[in-house]
N, C-alpha and C positions, 0 to 999 in steps of 0.2 A: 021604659027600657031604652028608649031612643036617647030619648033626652040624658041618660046615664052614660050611652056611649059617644054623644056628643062634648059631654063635660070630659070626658076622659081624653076623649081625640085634644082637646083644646089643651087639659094639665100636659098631655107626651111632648106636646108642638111647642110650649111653656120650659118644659123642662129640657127638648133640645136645645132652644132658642139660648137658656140661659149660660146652658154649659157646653157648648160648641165655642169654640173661639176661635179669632181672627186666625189666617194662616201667618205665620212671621216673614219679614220679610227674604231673609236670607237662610241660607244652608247652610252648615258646619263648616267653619274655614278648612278642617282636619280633613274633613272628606272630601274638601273637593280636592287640597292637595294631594290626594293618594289619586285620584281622578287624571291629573290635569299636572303641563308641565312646561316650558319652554318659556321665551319672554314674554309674550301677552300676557301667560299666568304667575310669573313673576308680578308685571305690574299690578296686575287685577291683585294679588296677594298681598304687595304692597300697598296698594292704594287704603285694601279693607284695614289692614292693622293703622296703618294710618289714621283712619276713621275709627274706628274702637280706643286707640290708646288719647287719640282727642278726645271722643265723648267722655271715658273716663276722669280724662283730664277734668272736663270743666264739671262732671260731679262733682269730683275731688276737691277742686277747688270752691264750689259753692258750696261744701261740707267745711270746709279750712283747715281737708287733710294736710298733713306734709309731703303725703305721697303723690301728689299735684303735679308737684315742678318734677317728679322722677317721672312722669307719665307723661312729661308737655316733651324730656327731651326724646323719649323713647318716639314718641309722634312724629317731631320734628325728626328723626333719624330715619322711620319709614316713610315721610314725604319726602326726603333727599333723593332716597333710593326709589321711588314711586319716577318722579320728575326726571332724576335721570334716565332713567332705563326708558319712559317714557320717549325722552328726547332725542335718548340717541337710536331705537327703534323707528319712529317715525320721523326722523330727519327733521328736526324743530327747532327753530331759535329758542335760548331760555325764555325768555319770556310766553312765548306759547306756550311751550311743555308745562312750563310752571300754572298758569292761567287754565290751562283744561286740567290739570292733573287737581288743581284747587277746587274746582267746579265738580268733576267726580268724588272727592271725597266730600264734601259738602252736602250731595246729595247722600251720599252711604253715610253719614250722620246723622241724618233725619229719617233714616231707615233703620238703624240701631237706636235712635230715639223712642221710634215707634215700638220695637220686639221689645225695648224695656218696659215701655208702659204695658205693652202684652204679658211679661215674665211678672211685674206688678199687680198685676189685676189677676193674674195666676195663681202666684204665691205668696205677694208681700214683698216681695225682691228683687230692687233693680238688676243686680248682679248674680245672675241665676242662669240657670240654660245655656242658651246660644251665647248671650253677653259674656258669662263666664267662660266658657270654654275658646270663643273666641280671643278674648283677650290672655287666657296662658300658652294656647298658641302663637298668639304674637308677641309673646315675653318668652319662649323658648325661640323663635324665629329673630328676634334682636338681640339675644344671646348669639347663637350661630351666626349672625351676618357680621354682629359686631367682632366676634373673634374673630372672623376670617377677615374683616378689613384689616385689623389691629396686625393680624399674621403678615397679611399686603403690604402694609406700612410699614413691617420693620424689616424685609425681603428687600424692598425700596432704598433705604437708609443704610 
């Protein structure tokens, strides 16, 4: 009898072990914006899409989608916007701003590196959960930002 509920203690311990998984790194970009507001979480916002529309980038690109280069410039748009807001928040020469704002998303790549290979071992798909969801909030947020420059720029002219 013992030895019955010893076997069984060890399959439960087995059976958590296997299907417990890591926690992800990050929280729903969506939620934290309903959370969270001002310029810090501007950049922190920026920085993330930034980081997402990179990672997907260089999927993308190791796949030999076409949707690669639409994904480097949407990237390259929210590090503009990372770096500035960045800069002119903490009073920075470009080169700094740029230099830590590079170093932050850098590391938040290897953090959505990580929740994909989590979402993979999950389901089979890099592009699932948090990865998803995060990256059409930063394709609805580079829609918005991009119109409202485009609107700036022709206000300007």
């Amino acid at each position: 009898m013992r030895k019955i509920y010893y076997v069984l203690k060890i399959n439960i311990l087995i059976i958590f072990l296997t299907t417990s998984s890591q926690a992800l790194n990050f929280k729903e970009l969506e939620n934290y914006l309903q959370n969270n507001s001002g310029i810090v979480s501007a950049i922190y916002v920026y920085q993330r899409c930034t980081a997402i529309t990179h990672f997907t980038h260089l999927k993308l690109k190791k796949s030999g989608s076409d949707k690669a280069r639409e994904m480097k410039l949407i990237s390259d748009h929210f590090f503009i916007l990372a770096e500035n807001f960045y800069k002119k928040h903490n009073d920075l020469s470009d080169d700094i701003s740029q230099k830590k704002t590079l170093e932050v998303v850098k590391k938040m790549i290897k953090l959505y590196e990580e929740d994909a290979e989590e979402m993979r071992i999950k389901n089979g798909l890099i592009f699932s959960g948090i990865i998803s969801k995060d990256l059409k909030t930063c394709q609805i947020a580079y829609k918005k930002t991009r119109e409202f420059l485009l609107k700036k720029q022709n206000m300007i002219q």
